[in-house]
C-alpha positions in Angstrom: -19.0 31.4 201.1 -21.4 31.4 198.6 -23.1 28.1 197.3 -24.0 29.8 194.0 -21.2 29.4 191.0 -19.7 32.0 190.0 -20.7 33.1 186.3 -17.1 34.1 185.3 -15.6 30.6 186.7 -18.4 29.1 185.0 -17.8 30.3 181.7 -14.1 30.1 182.0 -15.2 26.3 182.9 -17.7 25.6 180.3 -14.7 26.9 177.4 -12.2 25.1 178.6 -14.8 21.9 178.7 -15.6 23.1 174.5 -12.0 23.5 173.8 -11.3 20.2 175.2 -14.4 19.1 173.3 -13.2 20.1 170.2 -9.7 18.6 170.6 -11.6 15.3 171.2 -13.8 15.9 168.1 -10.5 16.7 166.2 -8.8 13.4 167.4 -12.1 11.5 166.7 -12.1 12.7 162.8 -8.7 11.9 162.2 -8.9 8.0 164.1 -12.3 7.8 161.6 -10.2 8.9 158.9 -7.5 6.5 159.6 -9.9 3.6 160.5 -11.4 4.5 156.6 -8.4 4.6 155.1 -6.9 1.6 156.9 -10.2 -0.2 155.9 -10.2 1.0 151.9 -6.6 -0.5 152.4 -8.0 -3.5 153.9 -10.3 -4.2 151.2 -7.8 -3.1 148.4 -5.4 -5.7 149.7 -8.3 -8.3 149.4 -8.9 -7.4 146.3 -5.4 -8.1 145.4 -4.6 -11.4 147.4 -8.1 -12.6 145.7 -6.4 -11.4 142.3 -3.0 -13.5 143.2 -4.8 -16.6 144.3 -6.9 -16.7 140.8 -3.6 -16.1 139.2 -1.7 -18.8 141.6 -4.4 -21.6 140.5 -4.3 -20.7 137.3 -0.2 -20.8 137.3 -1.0 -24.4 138.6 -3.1 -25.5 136.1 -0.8 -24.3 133.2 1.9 -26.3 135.0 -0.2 -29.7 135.6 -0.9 -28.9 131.9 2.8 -28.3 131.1 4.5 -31.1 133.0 3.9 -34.1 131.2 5.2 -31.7 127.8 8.6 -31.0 130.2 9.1 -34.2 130.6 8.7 -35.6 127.3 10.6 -32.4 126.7 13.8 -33.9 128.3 13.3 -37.8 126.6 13.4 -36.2 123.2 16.6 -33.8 124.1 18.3 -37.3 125.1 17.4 -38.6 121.7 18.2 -35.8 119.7 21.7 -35.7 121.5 22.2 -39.0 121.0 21.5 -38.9 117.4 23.8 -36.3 116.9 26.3 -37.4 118.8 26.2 -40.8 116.9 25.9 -38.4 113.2 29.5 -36.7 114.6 31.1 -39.6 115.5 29.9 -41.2 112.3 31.3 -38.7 110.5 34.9 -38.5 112.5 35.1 -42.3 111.8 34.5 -41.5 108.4 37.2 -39.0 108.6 39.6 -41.1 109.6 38.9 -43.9 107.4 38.8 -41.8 104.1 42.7 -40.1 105.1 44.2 -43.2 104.3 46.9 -43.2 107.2 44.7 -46.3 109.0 44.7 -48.6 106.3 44.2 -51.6 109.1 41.5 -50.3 110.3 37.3 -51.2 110.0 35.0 -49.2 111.3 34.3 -51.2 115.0 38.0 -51.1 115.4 38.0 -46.7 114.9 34.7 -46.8 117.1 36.6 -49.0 120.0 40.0 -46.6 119.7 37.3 -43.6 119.7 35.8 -44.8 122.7 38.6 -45.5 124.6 40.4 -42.2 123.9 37.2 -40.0 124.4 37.1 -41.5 128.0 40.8 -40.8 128.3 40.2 -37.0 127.0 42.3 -37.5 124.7 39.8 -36.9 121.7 36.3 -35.6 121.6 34.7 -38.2 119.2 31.2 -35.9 119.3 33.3 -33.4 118.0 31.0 -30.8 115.4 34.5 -30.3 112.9 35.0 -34.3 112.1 38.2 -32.5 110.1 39.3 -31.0 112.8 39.2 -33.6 115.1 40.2 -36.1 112.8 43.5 -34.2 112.3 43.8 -34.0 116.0 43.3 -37.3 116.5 45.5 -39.1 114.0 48.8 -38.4 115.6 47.5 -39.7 119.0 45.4 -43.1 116.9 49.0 -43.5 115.3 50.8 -43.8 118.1 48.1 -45.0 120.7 47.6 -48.0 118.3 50.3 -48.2 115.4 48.8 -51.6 114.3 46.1 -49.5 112.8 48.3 -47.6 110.9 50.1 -51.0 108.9 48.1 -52.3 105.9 46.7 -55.9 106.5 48.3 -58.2 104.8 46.5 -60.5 102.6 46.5 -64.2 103.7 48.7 -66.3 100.9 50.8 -69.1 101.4 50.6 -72.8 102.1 48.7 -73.6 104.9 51.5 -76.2 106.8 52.4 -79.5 106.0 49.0 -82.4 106.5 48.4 -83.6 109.9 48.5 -87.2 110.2 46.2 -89.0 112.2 47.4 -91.6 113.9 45.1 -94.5 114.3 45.0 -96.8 117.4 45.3 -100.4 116.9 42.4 -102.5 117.9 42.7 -106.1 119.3 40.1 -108.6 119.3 41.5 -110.3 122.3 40.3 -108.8 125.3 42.2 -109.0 128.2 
């Protein structure tokens, strides 16, 4: 046996060594690659959460800012619906009262009979057609509270016979 290294096992050694080498060199450039493009990623992705905070604070602002103007917002929807709810119903009583068939009826009494029969269903007294609802309403008024329909009758007559009083009799002897 020979100590010395044989040139041909050598050189089969030292290619297989470069090959291997250059498969290592290969793997090495693409993990670099992917380590760079993972990092431009990285920093992209920074970029844009640093973008989405700005953008979240400045959403919060707007809403501290808009809150108060929500909420007044809402106080002056209650009042405007009230109003016009109280303009329709004005306007249904007025309905009613100018058709003539509820002669015995004043306004508070229609308001009270409206009342009433929008909480039964029965009649939408915010109603937006006052006509409409007015002729709706009349045949149920009529017979929900005929007394409405009768004129009031005017208040002649004699008012009874006198009341006599009847006065004690007083003694001045005490018993």
């Amino acid at each position: 046996m020979t100590t010395e290294a044989d040139p041909v096992a050598l050189a089969s050694r030292v290619a297989a060594l470069e090959g291997e080498n250059k498969v290592l060199a290969d793997t090495l450039a693409k993990a670099n690659g992917t380590v760079a493009q993972t990092g431009a990623q990285l920093a992209a992705l920074t970029t844009e959460r640093v973008a989405l905070t700005t953008e979240r604070d400045a959403f919060k602002v707007q809403i501290a800012e808009l809150a108060p103007k929500a909420a007044k917002l809402g106080e002056l929807e209650v009042t405007v619906t009230a109003l016009t709810n109280e303009k329709h119903e004005r306007m249904l009583i007025s309905e009613l009262r100018n058709s003539g068939k509820l002669p015995g009826a004043d306004e508070l009494t229609l308001s009270g009979v409206l009342v009433k029969l929008h909480e039964a269903g029965t009649v939408n007294r915010f109603a937006a057609d006052p006509k409409a609802e007015a002729a709706k309403a009349l045949p149920i008024i009529s017979a929900a509270a005929p007394t409405l329909t009768r004129p009031p009758t005017s208040g002649g007559g004699s008012p009874g016979a006198p009341t006599a009083q009847v006065r004690r009799a007083v003694s001045l002897i005490r018993p």
